[in-house]
C-alpha positions in Angstrom: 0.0 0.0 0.0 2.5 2.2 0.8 4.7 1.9 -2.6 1.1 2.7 -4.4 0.9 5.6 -2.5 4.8 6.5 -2.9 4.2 5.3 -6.4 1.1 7.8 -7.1 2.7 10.6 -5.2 5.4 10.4 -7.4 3.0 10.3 -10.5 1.3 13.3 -9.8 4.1 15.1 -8.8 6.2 13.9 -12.1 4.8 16.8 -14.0 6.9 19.1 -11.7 10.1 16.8 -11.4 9.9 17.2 -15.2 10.1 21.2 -15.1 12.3 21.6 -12.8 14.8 19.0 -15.0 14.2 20.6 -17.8 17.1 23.2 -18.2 18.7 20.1 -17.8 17.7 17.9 -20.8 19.0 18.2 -24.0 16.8 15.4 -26.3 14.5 15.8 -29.3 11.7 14.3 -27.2 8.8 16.3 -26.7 7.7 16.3 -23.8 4.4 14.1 -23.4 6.9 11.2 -25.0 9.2 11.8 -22.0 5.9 11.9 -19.2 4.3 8.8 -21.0 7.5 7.2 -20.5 7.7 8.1 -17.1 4.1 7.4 -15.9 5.1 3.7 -17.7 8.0 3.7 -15.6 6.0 4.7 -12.3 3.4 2.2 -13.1 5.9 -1.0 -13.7 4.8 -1.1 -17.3 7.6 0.3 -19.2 9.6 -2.3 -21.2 12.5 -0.2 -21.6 15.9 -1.5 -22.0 18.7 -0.2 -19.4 22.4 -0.4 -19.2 24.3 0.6 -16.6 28.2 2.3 -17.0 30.2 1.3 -16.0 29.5 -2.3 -16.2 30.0 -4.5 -12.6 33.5 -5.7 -12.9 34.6 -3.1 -15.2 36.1 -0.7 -13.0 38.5 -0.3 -9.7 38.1 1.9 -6.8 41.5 3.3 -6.6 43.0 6.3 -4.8 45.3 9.1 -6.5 47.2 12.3 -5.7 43.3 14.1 -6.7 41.3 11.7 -4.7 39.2 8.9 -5.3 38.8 7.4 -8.9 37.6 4.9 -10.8 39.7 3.2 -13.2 37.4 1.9 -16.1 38.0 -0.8 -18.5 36.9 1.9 -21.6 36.8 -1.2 -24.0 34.9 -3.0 -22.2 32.4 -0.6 -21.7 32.6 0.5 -25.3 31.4 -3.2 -26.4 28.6 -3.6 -23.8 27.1 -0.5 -25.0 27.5 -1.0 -28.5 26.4 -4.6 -28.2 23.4 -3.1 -25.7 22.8 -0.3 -28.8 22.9 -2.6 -31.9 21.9 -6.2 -30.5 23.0 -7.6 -33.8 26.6 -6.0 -32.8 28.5 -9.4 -33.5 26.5 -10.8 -36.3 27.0 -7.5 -37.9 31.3 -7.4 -37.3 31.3 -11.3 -38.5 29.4 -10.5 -41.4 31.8 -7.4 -42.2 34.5 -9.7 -41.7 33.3 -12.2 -43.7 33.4 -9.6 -46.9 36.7 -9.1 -46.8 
């Protein structure tokens, strides 16, 4: 009960999230696309895709001169998200290479 009510809280109040993220946001989106995305969000009905950078195992904590870093494995990253953008990726670079 109390996630519904978090959940519809939320809902209502996404209008004004949205405004006051705008300045923000740089997308060609309008802006009932990005609020019907949103409310599908809210509502557990969305079926978008997500991918998270870095990946898990993809990176180190470490600790320099500066501060606190994160040492990324940049090609690692690079393939996930191609691979995440273009889900034929592979088939795609084997068929390339197959041309040759």
């Amino acid at each position: 009960m109390k996630e519904q009510a978090v959940g519809m809280h939320t809902l209502v109040n996404f209008p004004k999230i949205l405004g006051m993220a705008d300045p923000y946001i740089d997308t060609n989106m309008s802006k009932k696309k990005i609020f019907q995305i949103g409310e599908g969000i809210f509502r557990g009905k969305s079926e978008m895709q997500t991918l998270r950078i870095p990946l898990e195992d993809s990176y180190e904590h470490k600790r320099v001169a500066a501060g606190a870093v994160l040492s990324i494995d940049f090609e690692k990253n690079k393939q996930a998200l191609q691979e995440f953008l273009s889900p034929n990726f592979n088939e795609e670079i084997e068929e390339e290479a197959g041309e040759q």
